[in-house]
Each structure stands twice: as structure tokens, then as C-alpha cells.
N, C-alpha and C positions, 0 to 999 in steps of 0.2 A: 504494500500500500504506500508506502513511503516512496519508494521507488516513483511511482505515476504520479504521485504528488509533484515530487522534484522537476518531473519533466515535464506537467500541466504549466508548472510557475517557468518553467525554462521558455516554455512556446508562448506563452500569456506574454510575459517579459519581452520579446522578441519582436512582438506585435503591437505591443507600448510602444517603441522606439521607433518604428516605421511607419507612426502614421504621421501627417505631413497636412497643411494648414492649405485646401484645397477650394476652390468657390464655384459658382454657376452663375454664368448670366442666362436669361430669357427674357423672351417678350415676342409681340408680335408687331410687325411695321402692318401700317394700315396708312393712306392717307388722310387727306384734312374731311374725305365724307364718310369714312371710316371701313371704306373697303380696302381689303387684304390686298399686301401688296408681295406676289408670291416672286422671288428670285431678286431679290436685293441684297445689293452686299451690305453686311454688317461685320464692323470692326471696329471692335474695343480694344484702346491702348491704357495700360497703364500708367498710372500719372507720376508714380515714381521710379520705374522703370524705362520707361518709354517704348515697352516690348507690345507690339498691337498681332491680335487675334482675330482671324479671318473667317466668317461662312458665311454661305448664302440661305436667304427664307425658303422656306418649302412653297408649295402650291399654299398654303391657308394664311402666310405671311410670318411663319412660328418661326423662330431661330433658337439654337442651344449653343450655347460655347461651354462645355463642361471643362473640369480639372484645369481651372485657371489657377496662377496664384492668388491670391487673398490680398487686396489690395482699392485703392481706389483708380476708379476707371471712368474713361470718357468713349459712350459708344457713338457712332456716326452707322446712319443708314445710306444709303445711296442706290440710284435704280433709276434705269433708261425713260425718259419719256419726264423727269421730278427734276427740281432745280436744286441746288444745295444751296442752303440758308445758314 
């Protein structure tokens, strides 16, 4: 019993140390009458890094940037036919 204890606390312990301070951006682009705006680029930079992250909206205008760093961020949408403001 002692034994599987040790190596519970060994694997436990292991899994403490590798986890890592991780974020999500979402949203959806929609225009100013509030329809979806599907294939727009979106890209968030970080404001103390300066490292920007790239995808485009799906068909429904949803976007996911998963396993970002944790940080503060400036997103920008962009998309053919829309002016940048």
C-alpha cells in the first residue's frame, strides 16, 4: 500500500509542475446589423509581448484562439467587402 501511495504522490506531483497559465479568446464578428460575418481574419496580439495570433471565422462568424498565453490582448477583425476603423 505504501508503495502506490508513493507513486500516486510521485504522478500527482509531476502534474502540479506542468501545468502552465493558459487563456481563450472567443467571440463572434457580426456586422453593424448584426449578421455573421463568416471568414474574417481575426488576430489578437498581445500587449506585452507583441506576439499576434491568427484564425479565421467559420460560416456562423464564431472564432476560437485556444492555448494563448494569459495576458492582455488587442483583437482586430478584418474581412473583404468592411472598412477598418
Amino acid at each position: 500500500m505504501r508503495f502506490r501511495l508513493i507513486i500516486f504522490v510521485m504522478l500527482f506531483s509531476a502534474l502540479a509542475c506542468a501545468q502552465e497559465f493558459r487563456a481563450l479568446i472567443l467571440g463572434q464578428v457580426t456586422d453593424s446589423s448584426g449578421a455573421t460575418v463568416p471568414g474574417a481574419t481575426v488576430k489578437a496580439t498581445n500587449l506585452d509581448t507583441n506576439v499576434s495570433i491568427t484564425t479565421t471565422s467559420a460560416t456562423d462568424g464564431r472564432y476560437v484562439l485556444a492555448q494563448v498565453p494569459a495576458g492582455p490582448y488587442t483583437v482586430v477583425c478584418e474581412a473583404t467587402g468592411f472598412k477598418k476603423l
